[in-house]
N, CA, C and O atoms as CSV, one atom per row, in Angstrom:
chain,resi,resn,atom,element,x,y,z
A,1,UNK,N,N,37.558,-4.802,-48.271
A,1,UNK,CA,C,38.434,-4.940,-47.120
A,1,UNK,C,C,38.439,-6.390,-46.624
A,1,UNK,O,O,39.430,-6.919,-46.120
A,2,UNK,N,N,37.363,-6.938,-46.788
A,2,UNK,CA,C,37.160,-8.581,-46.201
A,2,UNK,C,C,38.059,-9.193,-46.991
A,2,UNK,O,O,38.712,-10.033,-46.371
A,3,UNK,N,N,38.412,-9.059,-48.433
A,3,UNK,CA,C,38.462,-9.812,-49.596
A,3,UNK,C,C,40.147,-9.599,-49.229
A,3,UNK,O,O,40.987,-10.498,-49.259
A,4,UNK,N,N,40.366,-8.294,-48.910
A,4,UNK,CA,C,42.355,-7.947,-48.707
A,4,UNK,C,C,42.272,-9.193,-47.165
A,4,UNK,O,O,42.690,-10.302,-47.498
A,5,UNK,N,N,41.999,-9.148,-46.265
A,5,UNK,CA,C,42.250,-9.591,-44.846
A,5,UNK,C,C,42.156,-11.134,-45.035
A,5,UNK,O,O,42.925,-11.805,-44.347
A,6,UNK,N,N,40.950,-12.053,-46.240
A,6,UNK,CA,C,41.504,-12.747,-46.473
A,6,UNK,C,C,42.456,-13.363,-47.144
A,6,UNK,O,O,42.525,-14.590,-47.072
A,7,UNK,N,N,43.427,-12.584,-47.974
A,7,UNK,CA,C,43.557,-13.032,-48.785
A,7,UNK,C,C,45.542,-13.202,-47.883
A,7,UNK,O,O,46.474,-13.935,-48.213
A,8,UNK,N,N,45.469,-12.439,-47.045
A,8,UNK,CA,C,46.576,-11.821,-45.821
A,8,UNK,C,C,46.817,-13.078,-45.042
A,8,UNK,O,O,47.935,-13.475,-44.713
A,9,UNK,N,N,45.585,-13.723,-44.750
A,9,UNK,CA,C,45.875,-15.291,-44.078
A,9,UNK,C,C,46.215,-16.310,-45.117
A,9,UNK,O,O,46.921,-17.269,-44.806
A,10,UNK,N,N,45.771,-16.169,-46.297
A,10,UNK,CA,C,45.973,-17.387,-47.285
A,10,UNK,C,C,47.538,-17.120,-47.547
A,10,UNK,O,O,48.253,-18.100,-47.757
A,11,UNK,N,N,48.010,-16.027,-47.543
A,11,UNK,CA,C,50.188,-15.883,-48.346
A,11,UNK,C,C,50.662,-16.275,-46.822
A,11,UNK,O,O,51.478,-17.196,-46.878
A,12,UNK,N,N,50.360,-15.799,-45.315
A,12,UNK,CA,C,50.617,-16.493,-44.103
A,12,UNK,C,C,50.610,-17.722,-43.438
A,12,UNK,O,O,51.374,-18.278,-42.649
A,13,UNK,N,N,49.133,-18.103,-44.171
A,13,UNK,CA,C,49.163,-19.389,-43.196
A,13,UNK,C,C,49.970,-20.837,-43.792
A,13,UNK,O,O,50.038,-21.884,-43.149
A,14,UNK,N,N,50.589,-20.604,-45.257
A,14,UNK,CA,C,51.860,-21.774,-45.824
A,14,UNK,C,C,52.958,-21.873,-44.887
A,14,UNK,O,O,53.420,-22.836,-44.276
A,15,UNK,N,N,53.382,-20.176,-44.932
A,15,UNK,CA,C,54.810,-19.471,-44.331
A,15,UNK,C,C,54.762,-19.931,-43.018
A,15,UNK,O,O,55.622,-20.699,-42.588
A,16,UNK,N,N,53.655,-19.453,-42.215
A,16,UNK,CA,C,53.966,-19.948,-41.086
A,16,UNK,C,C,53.621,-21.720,-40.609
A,16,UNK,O,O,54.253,-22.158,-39.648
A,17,UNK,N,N,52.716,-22.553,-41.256
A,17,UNK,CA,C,53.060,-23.961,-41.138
A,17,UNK,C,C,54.168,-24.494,-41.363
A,17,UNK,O,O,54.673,-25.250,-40.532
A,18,UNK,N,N,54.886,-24.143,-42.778
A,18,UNK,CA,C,55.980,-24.375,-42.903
A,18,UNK,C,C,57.203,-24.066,-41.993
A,18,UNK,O,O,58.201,-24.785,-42.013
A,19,UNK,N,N,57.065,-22.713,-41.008
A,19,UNK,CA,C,58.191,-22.409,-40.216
A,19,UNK,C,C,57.988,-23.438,-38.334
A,19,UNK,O,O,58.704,-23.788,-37.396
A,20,UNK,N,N,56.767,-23.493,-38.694
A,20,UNK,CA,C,56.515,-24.423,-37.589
A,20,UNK,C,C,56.948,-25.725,-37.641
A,20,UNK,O,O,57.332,-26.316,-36.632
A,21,UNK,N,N,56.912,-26.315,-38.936
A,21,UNK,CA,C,57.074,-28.120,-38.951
A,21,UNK,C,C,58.716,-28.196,-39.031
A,21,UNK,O,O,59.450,-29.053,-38.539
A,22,UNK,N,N,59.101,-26.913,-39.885
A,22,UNK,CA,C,60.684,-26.957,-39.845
A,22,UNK,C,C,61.147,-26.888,-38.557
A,22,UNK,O,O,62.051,-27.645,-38.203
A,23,UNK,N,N,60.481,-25.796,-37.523
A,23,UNK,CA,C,61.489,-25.810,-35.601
A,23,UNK,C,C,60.551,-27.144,-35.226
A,23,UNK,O,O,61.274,-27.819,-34.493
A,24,UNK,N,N,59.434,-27.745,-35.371
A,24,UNK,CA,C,59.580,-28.755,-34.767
A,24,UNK,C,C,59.627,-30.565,-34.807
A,24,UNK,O,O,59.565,-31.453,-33.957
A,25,UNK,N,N,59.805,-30.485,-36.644
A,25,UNK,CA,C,59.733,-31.789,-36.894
A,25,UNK,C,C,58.762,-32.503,-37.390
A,25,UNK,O,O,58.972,-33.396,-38.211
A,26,UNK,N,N,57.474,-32.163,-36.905
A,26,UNK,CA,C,56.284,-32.653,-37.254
A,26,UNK,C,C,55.109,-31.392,-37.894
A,26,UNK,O,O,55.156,-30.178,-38.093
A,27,UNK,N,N,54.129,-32.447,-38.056
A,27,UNK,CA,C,53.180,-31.511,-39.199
A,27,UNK,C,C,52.283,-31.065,-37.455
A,27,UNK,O,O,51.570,-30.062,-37.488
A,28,UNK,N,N,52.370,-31.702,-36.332
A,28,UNK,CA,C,51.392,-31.548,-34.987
A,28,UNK,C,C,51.101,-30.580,-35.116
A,28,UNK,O,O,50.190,-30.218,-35.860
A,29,UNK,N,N,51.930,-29.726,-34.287
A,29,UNK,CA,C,51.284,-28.221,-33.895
A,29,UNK,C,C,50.890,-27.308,-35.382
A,29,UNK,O,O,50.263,-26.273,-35.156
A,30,UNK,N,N,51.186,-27.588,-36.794
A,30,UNK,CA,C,50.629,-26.715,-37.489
A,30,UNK,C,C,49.252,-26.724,-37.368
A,30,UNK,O,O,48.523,-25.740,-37.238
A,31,UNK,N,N,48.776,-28.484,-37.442
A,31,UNK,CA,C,47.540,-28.737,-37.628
A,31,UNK,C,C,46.327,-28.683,-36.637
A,31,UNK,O,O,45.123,-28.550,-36.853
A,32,UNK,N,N,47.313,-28.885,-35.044
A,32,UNK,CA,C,46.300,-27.775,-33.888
A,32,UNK,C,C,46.420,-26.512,-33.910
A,32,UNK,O,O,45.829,-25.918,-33.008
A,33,UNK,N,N,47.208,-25.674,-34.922
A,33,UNK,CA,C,47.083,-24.332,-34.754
A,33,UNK,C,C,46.056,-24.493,-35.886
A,33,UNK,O,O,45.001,-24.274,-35.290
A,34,UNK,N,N,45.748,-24.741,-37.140
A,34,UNK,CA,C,44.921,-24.520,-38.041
A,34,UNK,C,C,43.420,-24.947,-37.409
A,34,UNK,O,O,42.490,-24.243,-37.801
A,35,UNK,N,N,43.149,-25.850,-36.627
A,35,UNK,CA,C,41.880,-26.525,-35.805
A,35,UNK,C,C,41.344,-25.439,-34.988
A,35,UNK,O,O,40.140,-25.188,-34.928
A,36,UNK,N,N,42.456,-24.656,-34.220
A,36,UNK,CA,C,41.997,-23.925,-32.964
A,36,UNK,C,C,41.531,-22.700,-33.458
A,36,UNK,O,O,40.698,-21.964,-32.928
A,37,UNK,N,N,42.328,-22.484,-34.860
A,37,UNK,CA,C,41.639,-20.742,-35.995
A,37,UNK,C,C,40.397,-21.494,-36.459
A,37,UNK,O,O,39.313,-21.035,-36.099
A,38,UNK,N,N,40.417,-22.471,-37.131
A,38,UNK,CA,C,39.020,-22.988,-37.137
A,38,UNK,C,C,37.830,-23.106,-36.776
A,38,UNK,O,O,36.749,-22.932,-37.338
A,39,UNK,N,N,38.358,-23.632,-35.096
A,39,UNK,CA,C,36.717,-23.493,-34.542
A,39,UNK,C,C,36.676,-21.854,-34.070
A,39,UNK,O,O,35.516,-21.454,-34.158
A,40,UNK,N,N,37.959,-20.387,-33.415
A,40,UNK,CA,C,37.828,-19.475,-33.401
A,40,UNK,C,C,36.698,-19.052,-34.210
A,40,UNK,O,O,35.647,-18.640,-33.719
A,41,UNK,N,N,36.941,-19.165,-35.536
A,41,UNK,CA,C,36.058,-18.913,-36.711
A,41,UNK,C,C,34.827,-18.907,-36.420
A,41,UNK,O,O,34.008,-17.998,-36.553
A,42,UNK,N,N,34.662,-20.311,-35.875
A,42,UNK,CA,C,33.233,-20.694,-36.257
A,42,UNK,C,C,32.463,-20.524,-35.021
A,42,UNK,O,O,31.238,-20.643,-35.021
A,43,UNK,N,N,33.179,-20.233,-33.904
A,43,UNK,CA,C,32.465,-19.019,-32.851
A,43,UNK,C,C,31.841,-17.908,-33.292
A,43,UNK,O,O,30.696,-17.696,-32.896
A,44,UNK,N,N,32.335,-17.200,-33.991
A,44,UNK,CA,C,32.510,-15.931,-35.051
A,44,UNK,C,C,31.401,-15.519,-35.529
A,44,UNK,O,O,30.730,-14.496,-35.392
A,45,UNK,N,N,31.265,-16.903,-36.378
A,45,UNK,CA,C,30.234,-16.830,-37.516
A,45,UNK,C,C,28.970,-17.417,-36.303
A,45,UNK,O,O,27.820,-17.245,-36.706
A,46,UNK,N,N,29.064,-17.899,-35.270
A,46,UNK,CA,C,27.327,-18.153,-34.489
A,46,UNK,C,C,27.386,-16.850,-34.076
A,46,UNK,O,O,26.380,-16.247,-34.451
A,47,UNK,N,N,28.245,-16.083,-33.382
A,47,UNK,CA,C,27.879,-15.099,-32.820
A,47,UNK,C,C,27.390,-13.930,-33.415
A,47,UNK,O,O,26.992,-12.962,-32.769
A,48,UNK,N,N,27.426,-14.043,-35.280
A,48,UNK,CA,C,27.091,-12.907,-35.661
A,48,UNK,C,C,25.706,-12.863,-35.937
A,48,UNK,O,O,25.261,-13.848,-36.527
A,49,UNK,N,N,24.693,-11.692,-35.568
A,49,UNK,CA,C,23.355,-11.720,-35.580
A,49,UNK,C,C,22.630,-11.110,-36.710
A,49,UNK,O,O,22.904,-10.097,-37.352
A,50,UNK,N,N,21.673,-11.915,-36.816
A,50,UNK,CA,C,21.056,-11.954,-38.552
A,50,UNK,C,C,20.204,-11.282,-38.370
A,50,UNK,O,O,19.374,-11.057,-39.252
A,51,UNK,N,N,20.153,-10.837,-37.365
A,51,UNK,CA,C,18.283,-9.675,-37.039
A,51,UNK,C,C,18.588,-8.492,-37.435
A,51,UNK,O,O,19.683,-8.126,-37.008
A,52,UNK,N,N,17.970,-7.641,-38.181
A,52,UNK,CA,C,18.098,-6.337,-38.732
A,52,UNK,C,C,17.583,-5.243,-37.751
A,52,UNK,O,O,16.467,-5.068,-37.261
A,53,UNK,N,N,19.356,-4.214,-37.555
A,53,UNK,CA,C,18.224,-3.222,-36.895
A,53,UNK,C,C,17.779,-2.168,-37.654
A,53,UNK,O,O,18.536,-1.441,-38.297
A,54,UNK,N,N,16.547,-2.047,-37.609
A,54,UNK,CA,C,16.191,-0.349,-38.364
A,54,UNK,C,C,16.644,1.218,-37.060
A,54,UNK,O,O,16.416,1.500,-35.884
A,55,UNK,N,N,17.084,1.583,-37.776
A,55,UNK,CA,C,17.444,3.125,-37.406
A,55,UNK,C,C,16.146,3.335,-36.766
A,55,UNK,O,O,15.103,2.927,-37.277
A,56,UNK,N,N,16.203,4.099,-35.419
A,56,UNK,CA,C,15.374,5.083,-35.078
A,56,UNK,C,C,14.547,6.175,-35.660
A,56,UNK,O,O,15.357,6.840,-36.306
A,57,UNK,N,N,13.624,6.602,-35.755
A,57,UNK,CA,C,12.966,7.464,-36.947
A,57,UNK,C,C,13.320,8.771,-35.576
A,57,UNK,O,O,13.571,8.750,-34.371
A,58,UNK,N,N,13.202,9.472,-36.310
A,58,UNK,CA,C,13.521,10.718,-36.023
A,58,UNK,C,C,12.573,12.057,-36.079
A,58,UNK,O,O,12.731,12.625,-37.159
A,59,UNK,N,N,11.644,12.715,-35.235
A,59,UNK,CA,C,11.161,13.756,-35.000
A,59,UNK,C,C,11.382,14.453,-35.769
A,59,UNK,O,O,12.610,14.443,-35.846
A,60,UNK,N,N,10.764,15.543,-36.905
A,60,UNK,CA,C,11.542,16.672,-37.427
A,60,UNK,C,C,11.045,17.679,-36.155
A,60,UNK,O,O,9.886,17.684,-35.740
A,61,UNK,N,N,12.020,18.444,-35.666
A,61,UNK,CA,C,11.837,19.794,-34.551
A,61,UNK,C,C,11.363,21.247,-35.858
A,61,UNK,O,O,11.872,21.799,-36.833
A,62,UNK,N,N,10.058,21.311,-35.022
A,62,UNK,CA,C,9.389,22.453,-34.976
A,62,UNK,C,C,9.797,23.673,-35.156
A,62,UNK,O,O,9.045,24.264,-34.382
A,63,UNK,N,N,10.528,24.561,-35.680
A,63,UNK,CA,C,10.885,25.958,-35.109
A,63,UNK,C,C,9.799,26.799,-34.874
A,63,UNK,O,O,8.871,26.811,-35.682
A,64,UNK,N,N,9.785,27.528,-33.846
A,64,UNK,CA,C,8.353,28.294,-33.597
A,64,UNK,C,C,8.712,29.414,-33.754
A,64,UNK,O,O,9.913,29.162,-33.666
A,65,UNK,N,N,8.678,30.673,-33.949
A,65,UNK,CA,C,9.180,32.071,-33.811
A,65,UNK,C,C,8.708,32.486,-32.661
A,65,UNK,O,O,7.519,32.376,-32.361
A,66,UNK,N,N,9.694,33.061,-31.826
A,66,UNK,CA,C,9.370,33.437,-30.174
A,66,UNK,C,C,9.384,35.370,-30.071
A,66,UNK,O,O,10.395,36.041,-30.276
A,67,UNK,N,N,8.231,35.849,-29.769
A,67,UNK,CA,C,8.403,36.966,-30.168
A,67,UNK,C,C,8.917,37.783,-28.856
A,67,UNK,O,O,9.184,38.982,-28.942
């Protein structure tokens, strides 16, 4: 699924630089829109945490026969 989502920005992000420099003339705003997904990104990647959690262990319950 990672591998489809990137691959979704790489056929987008030509199309849409290109539709940007065509309405405005210059390469500017493609290249602060590509900077600002950039550092987005790399918020991303600090915020994700490398500490492992282990699952809770779990009690097996008793059945008692209740007479």
């Amino acid at each position: 699924m990672y591998n489809f989502i990137s691959e979704i920005g790489a056929v987008l992000s030509p199309v849409v630089a290109g539709v940007l420099r065509d309405s405005t003339g210059n390469w500017g705003i493609p290249l602060i829109l590509d900077g600002v997904l950039l550092a987005a990104s790399c918020l991303f990647v600090i915020g994700v945490s490398t500490k492992v959690i282990h699952p809770v262990s779990v009690q097996p319950v008793i059945k008692r026969d209740v007479p």
